[in-house]
C-alpha positions in Angstrom: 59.5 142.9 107.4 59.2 141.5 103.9 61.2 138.4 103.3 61.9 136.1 100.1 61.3 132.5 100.2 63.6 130.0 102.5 64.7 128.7 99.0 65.6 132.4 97.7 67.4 132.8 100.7 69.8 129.6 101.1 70.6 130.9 97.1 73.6 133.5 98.6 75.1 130.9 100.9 76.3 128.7 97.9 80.3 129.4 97.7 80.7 131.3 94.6 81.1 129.8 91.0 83.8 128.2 90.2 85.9 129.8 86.9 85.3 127.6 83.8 88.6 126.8 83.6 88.9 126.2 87.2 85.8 123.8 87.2 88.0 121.8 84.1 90.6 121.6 86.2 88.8 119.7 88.7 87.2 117.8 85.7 91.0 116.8 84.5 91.6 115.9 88.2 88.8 113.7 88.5 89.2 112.2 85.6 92.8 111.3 86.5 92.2 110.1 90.2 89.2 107.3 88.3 92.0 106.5 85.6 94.3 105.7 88.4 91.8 103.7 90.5 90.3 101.5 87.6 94.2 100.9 86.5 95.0 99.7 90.3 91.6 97.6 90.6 92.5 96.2 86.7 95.7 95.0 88.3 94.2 93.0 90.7 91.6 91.6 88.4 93.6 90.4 86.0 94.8 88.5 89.0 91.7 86.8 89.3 90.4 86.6 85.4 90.2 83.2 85.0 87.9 82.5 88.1 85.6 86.0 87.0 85.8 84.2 83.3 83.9 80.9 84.6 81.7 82.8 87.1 80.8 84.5 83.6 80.3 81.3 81.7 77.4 80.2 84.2 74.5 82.0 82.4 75.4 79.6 79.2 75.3 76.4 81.0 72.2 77.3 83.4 68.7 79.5 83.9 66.9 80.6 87.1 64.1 78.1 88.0 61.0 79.5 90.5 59.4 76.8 92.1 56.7 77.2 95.5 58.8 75.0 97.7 62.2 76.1 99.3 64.6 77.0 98.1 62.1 78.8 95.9 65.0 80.4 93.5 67.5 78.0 92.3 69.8 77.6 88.9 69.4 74.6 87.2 70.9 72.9 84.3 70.0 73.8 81.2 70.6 71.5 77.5 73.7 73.7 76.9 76.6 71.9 78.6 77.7 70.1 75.9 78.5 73.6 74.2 82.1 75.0 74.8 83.6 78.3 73.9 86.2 78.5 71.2 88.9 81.1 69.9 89.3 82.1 67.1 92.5 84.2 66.9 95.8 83.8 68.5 95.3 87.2 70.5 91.6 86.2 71.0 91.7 84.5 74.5 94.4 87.2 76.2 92.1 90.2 74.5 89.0 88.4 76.4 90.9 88.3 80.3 91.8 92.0 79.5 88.5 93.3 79.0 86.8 90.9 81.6 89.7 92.7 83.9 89.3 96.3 82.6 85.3 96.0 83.0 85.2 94.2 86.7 88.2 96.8 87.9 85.7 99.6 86.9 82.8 98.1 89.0 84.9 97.5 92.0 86.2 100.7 92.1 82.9 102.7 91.1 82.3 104.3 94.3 85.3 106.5 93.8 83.9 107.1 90.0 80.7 108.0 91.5 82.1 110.4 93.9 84.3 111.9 91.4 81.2 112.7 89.5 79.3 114.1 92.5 82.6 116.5 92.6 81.9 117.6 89.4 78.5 118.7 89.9 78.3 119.7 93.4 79.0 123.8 93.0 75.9 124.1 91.1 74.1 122.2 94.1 73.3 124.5 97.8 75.1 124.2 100.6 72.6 122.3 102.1 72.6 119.6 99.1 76.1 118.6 99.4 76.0 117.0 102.6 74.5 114.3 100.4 77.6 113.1 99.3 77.7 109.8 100.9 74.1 109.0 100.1 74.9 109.6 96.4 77.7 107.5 96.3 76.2 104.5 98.2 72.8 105.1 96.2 74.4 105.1 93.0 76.7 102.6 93.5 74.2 100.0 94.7 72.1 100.6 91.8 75.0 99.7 89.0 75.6 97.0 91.5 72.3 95.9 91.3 71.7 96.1 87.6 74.9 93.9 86.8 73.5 91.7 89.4 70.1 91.5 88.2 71.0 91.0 84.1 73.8 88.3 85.7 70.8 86.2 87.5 67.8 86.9 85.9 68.5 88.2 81.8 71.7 86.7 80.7 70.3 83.1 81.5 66.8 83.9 80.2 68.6 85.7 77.0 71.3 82.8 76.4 68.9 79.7 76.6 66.6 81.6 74.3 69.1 82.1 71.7 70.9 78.9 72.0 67.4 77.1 71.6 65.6 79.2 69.5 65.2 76.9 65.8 68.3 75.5 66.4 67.6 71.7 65.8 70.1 71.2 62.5 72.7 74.0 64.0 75.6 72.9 66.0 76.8 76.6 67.9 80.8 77.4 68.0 80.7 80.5 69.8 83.6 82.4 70.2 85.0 83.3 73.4 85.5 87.2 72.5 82.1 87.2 71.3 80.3 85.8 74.5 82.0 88.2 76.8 81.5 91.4 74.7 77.9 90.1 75.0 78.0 89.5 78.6 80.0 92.8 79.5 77.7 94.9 77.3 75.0 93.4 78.8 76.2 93.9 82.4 76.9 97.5 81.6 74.0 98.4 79.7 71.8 97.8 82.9 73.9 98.6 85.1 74.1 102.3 83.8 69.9 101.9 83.3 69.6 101.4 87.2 70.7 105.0 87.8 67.3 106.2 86.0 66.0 106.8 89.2 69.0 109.2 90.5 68.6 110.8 87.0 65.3 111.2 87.4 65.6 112.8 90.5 68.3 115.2 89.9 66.8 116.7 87.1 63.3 117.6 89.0 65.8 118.5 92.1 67.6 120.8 89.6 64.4 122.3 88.4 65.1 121.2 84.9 61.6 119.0 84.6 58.5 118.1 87.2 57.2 115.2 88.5 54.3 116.3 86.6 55.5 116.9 83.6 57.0 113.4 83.6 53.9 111.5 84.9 52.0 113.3 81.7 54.5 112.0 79.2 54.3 108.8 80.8 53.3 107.0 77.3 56.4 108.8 75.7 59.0 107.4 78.2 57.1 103.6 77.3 58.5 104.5 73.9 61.8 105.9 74.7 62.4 102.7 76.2 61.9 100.2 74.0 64.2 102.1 71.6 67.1 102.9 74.0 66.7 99.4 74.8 67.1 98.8 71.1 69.5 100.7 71.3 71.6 99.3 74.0 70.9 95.9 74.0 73.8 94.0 71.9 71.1 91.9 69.8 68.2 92.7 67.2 65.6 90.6 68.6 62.5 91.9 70.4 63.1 89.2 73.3 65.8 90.9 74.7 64.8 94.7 73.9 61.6 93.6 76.3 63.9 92.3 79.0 65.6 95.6 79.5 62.7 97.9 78.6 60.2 96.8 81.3 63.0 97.5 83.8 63.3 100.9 82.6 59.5 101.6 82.4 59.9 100.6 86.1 63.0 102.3 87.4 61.0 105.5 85.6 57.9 105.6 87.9 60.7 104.5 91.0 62.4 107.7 90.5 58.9 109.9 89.4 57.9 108.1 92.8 61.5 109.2 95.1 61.1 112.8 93.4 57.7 113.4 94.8 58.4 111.9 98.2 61.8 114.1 98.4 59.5 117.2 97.2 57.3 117.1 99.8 60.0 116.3 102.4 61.7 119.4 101.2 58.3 121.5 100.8 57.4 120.2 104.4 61.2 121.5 106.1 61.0 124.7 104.6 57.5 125.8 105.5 58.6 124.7 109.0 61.9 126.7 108.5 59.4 129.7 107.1 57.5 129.5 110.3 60.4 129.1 113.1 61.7 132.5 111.2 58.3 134.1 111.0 57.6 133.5 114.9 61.3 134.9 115.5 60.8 138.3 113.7 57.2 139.0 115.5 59.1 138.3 118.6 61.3 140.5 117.8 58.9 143.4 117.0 57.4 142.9 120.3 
């Protein structure tokens, strides 16, 4: 008896469709629920703002120092604690704790963001796909995690001492409070939202949209994309910074060309089996 393929046949168990206007619905509703969520977890950062403000303020006074005896990452000083931040406008200081409260609410409650984005796309996944609910949640919620965290440690110090240092023997810096977070928060976000390159990468080859193989061919073209997204992104014009978030990209790139071949062949290796069990079933049936 002729059969389809295991993948043709899981195709008519997906629930049907959802209406267009149905599927906007659930759009408006999850849109809502993360309004709601980021409003509660501002609340409660605002709470805090003034600690989160001089947890933010470390990258300007300090840089991560390697060194081959323990503890073999530490922050150290750097020349820049004699500068202080200034405002500039009556409104200027209260604007800066509502953004640093708006921004850190939205991190803390990103799991239920994330989820409310797998809602959205789930009906065009199979059935069998959307047990992987909880994975994509803690997967893509670790990732922003760990892109704020890693542009917190590693590029904010690395980007501030260079700036504050770079030919700046005759200048005495004033920075403006407002300006220092907007470049810390855009900075925070910016690779936080380039961590989830990987899961992007992978859902499009999941989704059939592009192969593995068609991205490791346009390998030198994603180099490119790179360096101008990270143009792009990056809140300054100079090339120092543009480099620190495009090798992270070119990186997170091959990570998820790397996850999509390993989940291809996990999936190519469960349905041949699934193939076979059926296969043996219907010759012992014709016996």
């Amino acid at each position: 008896m002729s059969r389809g393929s295991y993948r043709e046949r899981q195709r008519p168990e997906m629930t049907d469709r959802q209406p267009i206007i149905e599927h906007l619905g659930e759009l408006r509703k999850g849109i809502f629920i993360s309004l709601i969520v980021v409003a509660i977890g501002f609340a409660v950062s605002f709470y805090y703002s003034e600690h989160i403000f001089s947890i933010l303020t470390l990258p300007m006074h300090s840089i991560l120092s390697l060194s081959l005896e323990g503890p073999y990452l530490s922050f150290r000083e750097t020349g820049n604690t004699d500068i202080n931040l200034v405002f500039l406008a009556p409104a200027e200081a209260l604007w800066m704790h509502f953004k640093i409260s708006f921004i850190s609410g939205a991190i803390a409650t990103s799991p239920v963001i994330f989820y409310q984005v797998w809602k959205f796309v789930s009906p065009g996944l199979l059935l069998k796909e959307k047990k992987y609910a909880l994975p994509f949640v803690f997967v893509t919620t670790s990732l922003f995690i760990a892109g704020a965290l890693f542009c917190f440690i590693v590029v904010l110090p690395f980007a501030m001492n260079f700036l504050l240092n770079y030919k700046t023997e005759n200048i005495k810096p004033m920075i403006s409070v407002g300006k220092y977070i907007d470049f810390c928060l855009k900075f925070i976000i910016a690779f936080g939202l380039v961590f989830e390159l990987p899961v992007i990468v992978v859902f499009l080859t999941r989704m059939g949209i592009v192969t593995t193989e068609f991205l490791s061919k346009n390998r030198k073209y994603a180099v490119l994309v790179a360096f101008v997204l990270a143009a792009f992104l990056t809140p300054t014009p100079d090339a120092f910074n543009q480099t620190l978030m495009a090798v992270p990209i070119i990186v997170l790139y091959e990570a998820g060309i790397l996850a999509s071949k390993i989940l291809n062949r996990i999936s190519s290796r469960k349905e041949n089996e699934n193939e076979k069990n059926e296969n043996n079933e219907d010759q012992d049936g014709e016996q």
